[in-house]
VOVEXMAR-999095 format. One record per residue: x, y, z of N, C-alpha, C in turn; residue in one letter. Coordinates in pm, whole numbers, padded with zeros to 5 digits, always signed. Each point is the difference from the previous one (the first is absolute). Last residue first. Layout:
! residues N
XYZXYZXYZA
...
! end
This chain:
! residues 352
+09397+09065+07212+00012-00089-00116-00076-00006-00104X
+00039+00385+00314+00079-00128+00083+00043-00113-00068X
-00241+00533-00133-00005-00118-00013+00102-00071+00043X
-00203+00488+00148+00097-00050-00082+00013-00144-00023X
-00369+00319-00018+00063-00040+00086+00089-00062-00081X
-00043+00478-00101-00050-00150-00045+00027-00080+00113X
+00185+00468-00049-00107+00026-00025-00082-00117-00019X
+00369+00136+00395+00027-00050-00152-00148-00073-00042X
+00123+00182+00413+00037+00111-00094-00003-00105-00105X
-00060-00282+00399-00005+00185-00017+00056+00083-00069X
-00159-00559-00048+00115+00077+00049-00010+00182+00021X
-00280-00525+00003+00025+00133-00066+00067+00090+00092X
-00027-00561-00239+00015+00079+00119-00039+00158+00005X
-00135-00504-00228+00042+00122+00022+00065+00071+00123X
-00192-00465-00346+00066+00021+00117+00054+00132-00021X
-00439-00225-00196+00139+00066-00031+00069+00001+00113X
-00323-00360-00074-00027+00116+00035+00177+00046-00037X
-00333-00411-00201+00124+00029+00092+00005+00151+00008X
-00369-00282-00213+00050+00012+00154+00053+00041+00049X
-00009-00083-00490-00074+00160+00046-00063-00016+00187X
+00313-00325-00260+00032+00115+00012-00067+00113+00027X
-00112-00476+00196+00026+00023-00164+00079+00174+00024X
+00240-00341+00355-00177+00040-00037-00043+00058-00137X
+00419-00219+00225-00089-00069+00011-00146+00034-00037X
+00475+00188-00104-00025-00119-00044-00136-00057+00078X
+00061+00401+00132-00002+00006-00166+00009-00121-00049X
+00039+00077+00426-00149+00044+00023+00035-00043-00172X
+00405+00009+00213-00112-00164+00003-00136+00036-00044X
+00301+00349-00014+00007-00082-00128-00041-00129+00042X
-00077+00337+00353-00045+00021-00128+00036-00072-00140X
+00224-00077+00391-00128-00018+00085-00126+00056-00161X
+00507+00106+00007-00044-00166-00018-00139-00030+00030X
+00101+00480+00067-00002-00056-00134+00014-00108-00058X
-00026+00116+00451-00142+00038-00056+00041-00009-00194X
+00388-00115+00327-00101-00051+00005-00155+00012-00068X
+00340+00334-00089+00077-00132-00033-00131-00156+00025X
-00039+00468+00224-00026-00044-00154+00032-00124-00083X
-00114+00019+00541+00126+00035-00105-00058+00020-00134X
-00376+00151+00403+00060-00168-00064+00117+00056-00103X
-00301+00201+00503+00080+00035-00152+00045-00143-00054X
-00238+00148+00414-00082-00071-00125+00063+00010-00126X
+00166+00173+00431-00024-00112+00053-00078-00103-00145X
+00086+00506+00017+00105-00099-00049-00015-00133+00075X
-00322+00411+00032-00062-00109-00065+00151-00099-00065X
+00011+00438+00313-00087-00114+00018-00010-00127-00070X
+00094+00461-00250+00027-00052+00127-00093-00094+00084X
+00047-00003-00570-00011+00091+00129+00016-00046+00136X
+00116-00144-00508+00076+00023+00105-00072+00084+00113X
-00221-00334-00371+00017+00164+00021+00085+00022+00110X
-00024-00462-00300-00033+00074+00157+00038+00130-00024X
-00110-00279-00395+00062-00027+00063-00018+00144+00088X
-00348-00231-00328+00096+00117+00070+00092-00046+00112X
-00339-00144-00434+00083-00081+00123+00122+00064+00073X
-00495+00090-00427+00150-00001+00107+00008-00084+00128X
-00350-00124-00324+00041+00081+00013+00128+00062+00016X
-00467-00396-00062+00145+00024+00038+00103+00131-00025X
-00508-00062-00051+00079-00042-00034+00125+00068+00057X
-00496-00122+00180+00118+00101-00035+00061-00055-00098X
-00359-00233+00155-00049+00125-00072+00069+00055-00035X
+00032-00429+00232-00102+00120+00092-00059+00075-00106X
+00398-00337-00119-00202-00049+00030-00095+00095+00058X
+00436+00144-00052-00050-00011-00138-00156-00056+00060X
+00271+00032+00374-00039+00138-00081-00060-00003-00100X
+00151-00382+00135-00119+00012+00062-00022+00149+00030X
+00402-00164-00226-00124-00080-00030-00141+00021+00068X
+00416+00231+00129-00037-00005-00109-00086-00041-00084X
+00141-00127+00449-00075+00162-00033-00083+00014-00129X
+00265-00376+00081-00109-00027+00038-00067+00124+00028X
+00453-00022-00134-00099-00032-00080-00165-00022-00031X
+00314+00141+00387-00021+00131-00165-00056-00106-00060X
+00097-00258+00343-00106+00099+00036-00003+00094-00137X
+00299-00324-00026-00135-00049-00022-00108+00076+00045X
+00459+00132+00033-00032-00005-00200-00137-00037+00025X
+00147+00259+00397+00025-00127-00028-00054-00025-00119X
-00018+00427+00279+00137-00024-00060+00041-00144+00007X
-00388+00258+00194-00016-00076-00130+00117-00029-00046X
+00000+00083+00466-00151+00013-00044-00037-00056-00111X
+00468+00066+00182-00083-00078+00073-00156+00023-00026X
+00264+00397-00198+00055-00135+00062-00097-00060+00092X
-00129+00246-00423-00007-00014+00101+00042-00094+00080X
-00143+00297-00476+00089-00120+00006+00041+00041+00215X
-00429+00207-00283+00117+00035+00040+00059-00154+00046X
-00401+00119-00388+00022-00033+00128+00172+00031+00029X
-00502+00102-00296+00170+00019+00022+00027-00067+00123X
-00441-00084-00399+00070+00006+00090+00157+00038+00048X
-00469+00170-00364+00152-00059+00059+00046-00001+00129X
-00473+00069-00328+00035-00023+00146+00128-00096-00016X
-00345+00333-00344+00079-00083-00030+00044-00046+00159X
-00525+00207-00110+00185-00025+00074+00103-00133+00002X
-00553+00117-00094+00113-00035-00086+00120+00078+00011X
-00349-00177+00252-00032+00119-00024+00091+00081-00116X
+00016-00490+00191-00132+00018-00105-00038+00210-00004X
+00402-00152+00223+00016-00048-00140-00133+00029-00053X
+00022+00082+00494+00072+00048-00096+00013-00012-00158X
-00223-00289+00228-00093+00110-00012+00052+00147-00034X
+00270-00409+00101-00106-00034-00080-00080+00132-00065X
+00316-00026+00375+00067+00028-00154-00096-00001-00090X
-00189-00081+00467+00064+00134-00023+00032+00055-00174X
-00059-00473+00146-00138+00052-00045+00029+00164-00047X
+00331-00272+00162-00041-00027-00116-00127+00094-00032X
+00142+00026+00414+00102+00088-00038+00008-00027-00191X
-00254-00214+00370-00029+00116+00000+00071+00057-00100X
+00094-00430+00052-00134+00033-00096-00053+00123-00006X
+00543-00053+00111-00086-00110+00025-00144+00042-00088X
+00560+00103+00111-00152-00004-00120-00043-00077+00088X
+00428+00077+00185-00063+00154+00030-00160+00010-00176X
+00364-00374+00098-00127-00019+00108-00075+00153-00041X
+00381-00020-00304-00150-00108-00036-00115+00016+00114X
+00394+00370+00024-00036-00148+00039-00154-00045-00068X
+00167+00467-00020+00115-00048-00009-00027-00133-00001X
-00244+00416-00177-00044-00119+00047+00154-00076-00016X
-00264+00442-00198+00103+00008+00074-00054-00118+00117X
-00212+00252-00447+00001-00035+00060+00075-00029+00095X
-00100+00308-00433+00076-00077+00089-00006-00018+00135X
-00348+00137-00445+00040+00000+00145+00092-00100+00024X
-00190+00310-00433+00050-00076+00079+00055-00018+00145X
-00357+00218-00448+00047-00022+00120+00094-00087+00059X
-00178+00367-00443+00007-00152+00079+00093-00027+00102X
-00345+00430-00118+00149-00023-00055+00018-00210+00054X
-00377+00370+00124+00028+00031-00172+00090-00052-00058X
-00336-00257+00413+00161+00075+00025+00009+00013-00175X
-00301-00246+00246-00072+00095-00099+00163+00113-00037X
+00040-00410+00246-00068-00039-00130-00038+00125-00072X
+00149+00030+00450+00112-00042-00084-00038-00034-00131X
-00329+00129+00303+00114+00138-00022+00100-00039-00078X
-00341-00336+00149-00071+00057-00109+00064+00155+00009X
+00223-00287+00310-00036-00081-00126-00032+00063-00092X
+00006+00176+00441+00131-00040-00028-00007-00042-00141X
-00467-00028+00224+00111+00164-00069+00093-00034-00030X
-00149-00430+00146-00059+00084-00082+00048+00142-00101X
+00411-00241+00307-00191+00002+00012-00047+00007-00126X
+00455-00076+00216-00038-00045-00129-00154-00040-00006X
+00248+00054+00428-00038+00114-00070+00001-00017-00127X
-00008-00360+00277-00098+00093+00005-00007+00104-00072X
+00368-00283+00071-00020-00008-00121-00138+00014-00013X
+00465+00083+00257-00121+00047+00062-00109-00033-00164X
+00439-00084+00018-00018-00068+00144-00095+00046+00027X
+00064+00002-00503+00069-00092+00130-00047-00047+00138X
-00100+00373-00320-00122-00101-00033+00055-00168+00049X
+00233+00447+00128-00117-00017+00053-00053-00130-00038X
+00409+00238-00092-00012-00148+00023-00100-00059+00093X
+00165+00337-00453-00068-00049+00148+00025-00092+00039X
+00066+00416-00469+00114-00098+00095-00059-00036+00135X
-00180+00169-00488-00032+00012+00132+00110-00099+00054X
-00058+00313-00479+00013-00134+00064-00022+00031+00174X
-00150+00172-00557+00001+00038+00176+00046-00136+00021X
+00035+00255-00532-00011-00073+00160-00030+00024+00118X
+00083+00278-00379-00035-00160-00070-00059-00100+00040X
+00101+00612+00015-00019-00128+00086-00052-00116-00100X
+00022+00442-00155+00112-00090-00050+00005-00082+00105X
-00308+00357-00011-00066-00088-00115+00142-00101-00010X
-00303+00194+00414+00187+00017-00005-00003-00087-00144X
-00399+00082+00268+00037+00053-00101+00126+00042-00054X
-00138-00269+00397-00030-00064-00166+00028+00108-00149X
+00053+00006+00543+00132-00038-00108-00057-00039-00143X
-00286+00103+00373+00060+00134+00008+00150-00027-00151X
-00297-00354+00139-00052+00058-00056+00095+00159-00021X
+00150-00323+00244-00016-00060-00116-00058+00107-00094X
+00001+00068+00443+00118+00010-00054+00004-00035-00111X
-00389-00104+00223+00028+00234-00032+00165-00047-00070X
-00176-00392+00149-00074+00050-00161+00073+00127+00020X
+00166-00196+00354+00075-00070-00106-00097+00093-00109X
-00225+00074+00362+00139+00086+00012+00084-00046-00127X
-00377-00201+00103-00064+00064-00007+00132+00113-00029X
+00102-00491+00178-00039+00030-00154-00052+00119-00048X
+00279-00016+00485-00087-00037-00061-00060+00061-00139X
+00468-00143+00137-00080+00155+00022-00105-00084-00042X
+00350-00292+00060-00069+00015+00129-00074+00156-00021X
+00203-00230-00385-00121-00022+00051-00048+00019+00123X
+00432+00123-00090-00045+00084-00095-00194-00064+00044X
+00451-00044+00268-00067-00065-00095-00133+00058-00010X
+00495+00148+00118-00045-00064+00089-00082-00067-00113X
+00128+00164-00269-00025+00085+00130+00081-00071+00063X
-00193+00032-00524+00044-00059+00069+00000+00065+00163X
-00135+00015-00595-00050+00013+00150+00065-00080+00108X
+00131+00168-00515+00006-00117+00027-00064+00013+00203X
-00039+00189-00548-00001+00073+00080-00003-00127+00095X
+00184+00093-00485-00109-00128+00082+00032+00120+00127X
+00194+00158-00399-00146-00034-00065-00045-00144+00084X
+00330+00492-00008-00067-00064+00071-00105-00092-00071X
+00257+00374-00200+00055-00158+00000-00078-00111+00072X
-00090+00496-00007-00052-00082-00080+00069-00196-00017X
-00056+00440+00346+00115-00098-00022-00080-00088-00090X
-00292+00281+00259+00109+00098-00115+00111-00089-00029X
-00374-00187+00246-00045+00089-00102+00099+00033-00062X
+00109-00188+00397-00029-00113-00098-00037+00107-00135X
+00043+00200+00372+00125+00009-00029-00008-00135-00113X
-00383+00170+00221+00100+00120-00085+00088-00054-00079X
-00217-00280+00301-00074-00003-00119+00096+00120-00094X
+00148+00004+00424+00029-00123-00030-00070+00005-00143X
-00090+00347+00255+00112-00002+00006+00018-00145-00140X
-00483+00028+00214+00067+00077-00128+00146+00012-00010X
-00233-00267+00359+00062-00060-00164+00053+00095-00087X
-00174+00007+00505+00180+00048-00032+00032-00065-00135X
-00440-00051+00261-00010+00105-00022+00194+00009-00058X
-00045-00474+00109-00154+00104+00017-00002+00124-00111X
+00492-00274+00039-00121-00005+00004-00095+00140+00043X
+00513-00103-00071-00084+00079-00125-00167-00007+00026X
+00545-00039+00350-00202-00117-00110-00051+00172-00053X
+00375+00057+00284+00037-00030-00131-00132-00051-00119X
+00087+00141+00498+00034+00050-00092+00003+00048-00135X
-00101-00351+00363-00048+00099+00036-00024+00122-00136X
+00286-00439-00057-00138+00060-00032-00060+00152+00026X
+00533-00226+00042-00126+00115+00033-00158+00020-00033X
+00375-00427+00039-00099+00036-00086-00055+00171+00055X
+00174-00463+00166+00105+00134+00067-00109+00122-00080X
-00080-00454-00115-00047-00010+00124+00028+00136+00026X
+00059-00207-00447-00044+00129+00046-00050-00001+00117X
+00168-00419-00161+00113+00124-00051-00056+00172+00019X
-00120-00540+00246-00055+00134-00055+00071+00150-00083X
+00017-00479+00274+00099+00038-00055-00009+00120-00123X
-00304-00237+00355+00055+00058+00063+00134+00006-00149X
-00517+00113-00045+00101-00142-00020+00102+00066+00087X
-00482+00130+00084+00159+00039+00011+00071-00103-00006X
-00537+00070-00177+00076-00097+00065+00177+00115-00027X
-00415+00182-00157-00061-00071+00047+00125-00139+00105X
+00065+00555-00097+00035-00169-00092-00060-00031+00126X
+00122+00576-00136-00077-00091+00036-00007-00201-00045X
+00138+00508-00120+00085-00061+00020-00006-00100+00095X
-00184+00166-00444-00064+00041+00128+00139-00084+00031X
-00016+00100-00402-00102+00045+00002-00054+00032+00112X
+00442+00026-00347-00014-00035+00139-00115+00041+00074X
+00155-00071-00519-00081+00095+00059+00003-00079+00149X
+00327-00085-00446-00051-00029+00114-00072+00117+00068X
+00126-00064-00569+00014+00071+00142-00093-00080+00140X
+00243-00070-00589-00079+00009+00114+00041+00037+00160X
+00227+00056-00445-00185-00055-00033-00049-00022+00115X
+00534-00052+00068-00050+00095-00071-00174-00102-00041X
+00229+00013+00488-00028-00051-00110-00051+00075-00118X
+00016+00183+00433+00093-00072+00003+00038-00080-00146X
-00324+00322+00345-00011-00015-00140+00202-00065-00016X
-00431+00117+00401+00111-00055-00050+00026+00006-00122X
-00309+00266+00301-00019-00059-00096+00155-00012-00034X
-00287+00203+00399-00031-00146-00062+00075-00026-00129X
+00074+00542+00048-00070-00160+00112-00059-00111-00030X
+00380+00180-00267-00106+00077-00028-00046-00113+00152X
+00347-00157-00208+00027+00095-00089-00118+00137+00058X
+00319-00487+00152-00101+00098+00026+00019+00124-00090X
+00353-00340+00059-00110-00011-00115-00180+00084+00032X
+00382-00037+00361+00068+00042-00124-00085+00019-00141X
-00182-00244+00393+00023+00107+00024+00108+00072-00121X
-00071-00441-00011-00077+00066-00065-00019+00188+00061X
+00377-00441+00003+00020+00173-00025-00199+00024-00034X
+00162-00455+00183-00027+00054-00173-00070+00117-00042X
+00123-00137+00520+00073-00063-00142-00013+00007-00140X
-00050+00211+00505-00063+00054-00102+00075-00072-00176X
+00042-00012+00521-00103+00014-00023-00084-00020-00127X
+00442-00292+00068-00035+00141+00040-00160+00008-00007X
+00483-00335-00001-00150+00013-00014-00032+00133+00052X
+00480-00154-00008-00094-00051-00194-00176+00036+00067X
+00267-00140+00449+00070+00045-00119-00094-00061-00130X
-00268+00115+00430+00102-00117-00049+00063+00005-00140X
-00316+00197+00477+00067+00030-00116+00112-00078-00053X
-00495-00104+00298+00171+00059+00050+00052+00040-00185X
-00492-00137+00107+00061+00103-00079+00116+00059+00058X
-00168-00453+00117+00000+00019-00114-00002+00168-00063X
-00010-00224+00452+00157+00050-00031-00033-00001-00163X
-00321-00345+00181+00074+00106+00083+00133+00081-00041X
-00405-00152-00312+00085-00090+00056+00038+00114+00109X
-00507-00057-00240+00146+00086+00053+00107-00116+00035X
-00398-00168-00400+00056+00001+00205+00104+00125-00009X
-00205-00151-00434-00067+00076+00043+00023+00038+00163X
+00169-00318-00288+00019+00089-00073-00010+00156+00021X
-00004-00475+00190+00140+00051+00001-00007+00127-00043X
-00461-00269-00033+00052+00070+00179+00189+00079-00041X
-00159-00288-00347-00085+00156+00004+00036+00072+00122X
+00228-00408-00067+00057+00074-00093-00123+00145-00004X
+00127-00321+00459-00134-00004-00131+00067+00115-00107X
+00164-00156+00417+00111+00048-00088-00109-00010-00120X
-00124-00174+00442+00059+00198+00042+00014-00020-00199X
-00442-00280+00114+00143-00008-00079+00077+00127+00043X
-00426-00089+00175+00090-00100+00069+00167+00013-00062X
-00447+00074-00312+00016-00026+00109+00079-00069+00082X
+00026+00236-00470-00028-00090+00068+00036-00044+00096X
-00227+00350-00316+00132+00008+00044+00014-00106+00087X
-00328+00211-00234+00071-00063-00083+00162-00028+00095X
-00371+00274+00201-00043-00152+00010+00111-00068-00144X
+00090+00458+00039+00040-00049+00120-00100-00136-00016X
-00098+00301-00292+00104-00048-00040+00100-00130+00096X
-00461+00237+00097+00004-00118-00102+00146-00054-00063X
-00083+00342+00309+00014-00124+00050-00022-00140-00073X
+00336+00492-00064-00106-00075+00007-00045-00096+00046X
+00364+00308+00130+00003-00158-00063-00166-00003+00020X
+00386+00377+00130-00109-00035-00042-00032-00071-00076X
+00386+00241+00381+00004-00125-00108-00156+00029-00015X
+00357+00395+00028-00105-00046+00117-00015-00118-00096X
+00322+00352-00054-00071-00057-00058-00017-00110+00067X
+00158+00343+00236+00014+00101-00179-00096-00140-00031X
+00124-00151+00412-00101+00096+00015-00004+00089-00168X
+00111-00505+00082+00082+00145+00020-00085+00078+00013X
-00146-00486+00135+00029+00083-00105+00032+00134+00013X
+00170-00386+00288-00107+00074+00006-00006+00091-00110X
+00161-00513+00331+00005+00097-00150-00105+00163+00014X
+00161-00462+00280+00010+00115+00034+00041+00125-00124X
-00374-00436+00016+00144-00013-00012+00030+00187+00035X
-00435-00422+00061+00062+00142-00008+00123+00032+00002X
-00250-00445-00169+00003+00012+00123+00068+00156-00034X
-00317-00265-00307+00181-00017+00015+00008+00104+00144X
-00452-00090-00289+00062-00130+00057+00172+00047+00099X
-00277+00232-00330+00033-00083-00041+00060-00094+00087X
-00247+00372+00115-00073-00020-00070+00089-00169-00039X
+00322+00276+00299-00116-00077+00058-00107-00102-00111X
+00278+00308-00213+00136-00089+00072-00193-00067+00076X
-00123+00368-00141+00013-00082-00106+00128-00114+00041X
-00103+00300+00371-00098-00061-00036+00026-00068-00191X
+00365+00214+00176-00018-00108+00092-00146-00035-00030X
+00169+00357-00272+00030-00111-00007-00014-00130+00090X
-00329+00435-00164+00119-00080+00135+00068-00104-00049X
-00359+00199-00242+00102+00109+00038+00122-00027+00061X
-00391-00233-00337+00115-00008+00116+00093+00111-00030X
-00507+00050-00224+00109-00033+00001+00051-00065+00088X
-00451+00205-00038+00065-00130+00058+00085-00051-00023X
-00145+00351-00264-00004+00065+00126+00009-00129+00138X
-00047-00085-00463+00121+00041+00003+00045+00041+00131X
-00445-00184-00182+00133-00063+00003+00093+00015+00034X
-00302+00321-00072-00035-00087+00122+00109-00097+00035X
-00003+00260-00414+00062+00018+00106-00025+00020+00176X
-00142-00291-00375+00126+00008-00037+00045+00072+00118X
-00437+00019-00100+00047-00112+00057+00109-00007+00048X
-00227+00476-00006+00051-00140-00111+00011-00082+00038X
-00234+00334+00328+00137-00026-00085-00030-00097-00071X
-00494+00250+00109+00156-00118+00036+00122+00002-00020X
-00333+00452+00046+00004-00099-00100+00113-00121+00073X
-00107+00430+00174-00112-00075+00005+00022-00158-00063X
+00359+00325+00034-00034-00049+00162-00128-00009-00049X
+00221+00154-00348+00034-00116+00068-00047-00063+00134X
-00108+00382-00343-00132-00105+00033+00057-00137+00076X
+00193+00444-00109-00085+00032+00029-00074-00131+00059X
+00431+00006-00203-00055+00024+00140-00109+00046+00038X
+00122-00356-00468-00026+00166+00111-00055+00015+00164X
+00214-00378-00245-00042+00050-00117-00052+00140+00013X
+00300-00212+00384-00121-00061-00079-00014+00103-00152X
+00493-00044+00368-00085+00045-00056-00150-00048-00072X
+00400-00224+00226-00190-00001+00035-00071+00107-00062X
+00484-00041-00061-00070-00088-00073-00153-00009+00094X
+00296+00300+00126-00022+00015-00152-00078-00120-00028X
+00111+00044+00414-00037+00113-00011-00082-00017-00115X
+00217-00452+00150+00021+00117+00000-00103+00134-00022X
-00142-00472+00248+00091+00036-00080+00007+00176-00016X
-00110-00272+00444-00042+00091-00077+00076+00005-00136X
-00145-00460+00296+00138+00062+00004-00110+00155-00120X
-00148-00426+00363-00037+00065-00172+00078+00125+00024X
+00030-00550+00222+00019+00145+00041-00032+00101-00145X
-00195-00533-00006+00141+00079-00048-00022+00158+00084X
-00135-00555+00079+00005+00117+00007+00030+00118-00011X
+00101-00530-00153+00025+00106+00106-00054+00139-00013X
-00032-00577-00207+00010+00139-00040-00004+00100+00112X
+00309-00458-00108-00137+00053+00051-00038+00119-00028X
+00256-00342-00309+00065+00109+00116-00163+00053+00016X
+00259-00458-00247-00119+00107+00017+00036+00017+00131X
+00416-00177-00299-00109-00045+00167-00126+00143-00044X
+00268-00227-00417+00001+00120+00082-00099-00015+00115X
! end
């Protein structure tokens, strides 16, 4: 991989929600986090992350509903000079990517339908999705909640009681599963009130966290972050979300690491992706270097039909040969399920 110079980064405002600090009273004395120092130097532009790597400006422009944001630590994994780098494919606007194209919609796995209360999905029997912020450290571009009402819909800050209600009186409930946009972009001081506001729910079992912070932003696997997940009344798991081997490196070991020593179970999901991973030796090479990170292997989703993102769709037919090479070549607790999820029907549904 050619070493890539380092460039000056423009410092971009993240959202509203996620600069929240631990209190307003004392944010404007106190530092930001690392993390979301880190963050606030995103790429906004595609022509400057096109520049950072070398590649000359193309007549693209991210849509205005969903704007591109690429970390920069995620962005040095990306290699210089390369247009078709499997991280760069993931994260670029294309032109004409939210024209409308038969089978894709805003809204592919009905969660608007599965809304029961603000923020809170409930789709699956035992457990419930809490939509926490509608906020992400990086805009994959095949995002099944790009269209997403947040505004609306997040359960964050001050808007838990609704949501905690509705966990309280549905005894079936026994994982409570955090998701959004991504759930670690509230800062840790906001995650305790929620946690805490849910503890006295005596039929919770679980918490899971769905990110893909400790990915492309693997700062925010601080201190705090750590000693909230360890002291947590219930056990923890975090799914992770990592399509390409390139997308590990030591930041992103260390991340899982300190995950694990707080004692979080850490699964990886990943989405099946034309021209990115839709080669037996790249899934395999995920796979293996998910396990060496910390994760274990997980799901293997096949494409959420939303708009925009049919340029990354793979046949079933293909993703299910592409999965029985993974079985003859790796031990069995590598291989990831192959799924899809469909709207209205209570499981994902299994491919093979």
């Amino acid at each position: 991989m050619t070493p890539r110079p380092e460039r000056p980064g423009r410092l971009f405002l993240m959202d509203l929600e996620s600069m929240q600090s631990d209190s307003l009273a004392r944010s404007a004395v106190l530092p930001k986090p690392r993390w979301q120092q880190a963050l606030r130097q995103a790429f906004r532009d595609p022509a400057e992350l096109l520049a950072f790597l070398g590649l000359p400006p193309e007549p693209r422009a991210a849509p205005a509903l969903f704007p591109m944001r690429v970390p920069r630590r995620f962005a040095r994994r990306m290699e210089y000079g390369n247009r078709h780098d499997p991280l760069l494919l993931q994260v670029l606007p294309e032109s004409g990517e939210m024209e409308a194209q038969p089978g894709f919609c805003d809204d592919p796995v009905g969660d608007r339908d599965s809304r029961q209360t603000r923020g809170v999905l409930h789709k699956y029997h035992g457990r419930v999705l809490l939509v926490a912020t509608g906020a992400c450290a990086v805009h994959c571009r095949y995002c099944f909640r790009q269209a997403f009402p947040y505004q609306q819909e997040r359960a964050s800050a001050d808007r838990w009681q609704p949501a905690v209600d509705y966990v309280a009186a549905n005894g079936d409930i026994e994982e409570v599963i955090l998701s959004g946009g991504d759930p670690l972009m509230l800062p840790t001081v906001q995650l305790r009130r929620l946690s805490d506001s849910l503890a006295p729910v005596g039929h919770l079992r679980r918490l899971r966290i769905h990110s893909r912070l400790p990915v492309v932003l693997p700062e925010r696997i601080d201190d705090r972050l750590c000693r909230w997940l360890a002291e947590l009344p219930w056990p923890a798991v975090m799914v992770i979300h990592a399509n390409h081997p390139n997308e590990f490196d030591s930041s992103v070991d260390a991340a899982l690491s300190r995950l694990r020593r707080a004692g979080v179970q850490v699964l990886n999901q990943a989405v099946l992706l034309a021209g990115i991973n839709d080669q037996a030796a790249t899934l395999a090479g995920l796979m293996r270097r998910s396990f060496a990170a910390g994760a274990l292997p997980y799901y293997l989703h096949q494409l959420d039909r939303v708009t925009g993102a049919a340029r990354f769709e793979v046949e079933d037919r293909r993703a299910v040969a592409l999965v029985e090479t993974l079985r003859r070549e790796l031990s069995g607790y590598l291989v990831p399920r192959l799924v899809r999820e469909r709207a209205g029907v209570p499981y994902k549904t299994p491919i093979l």
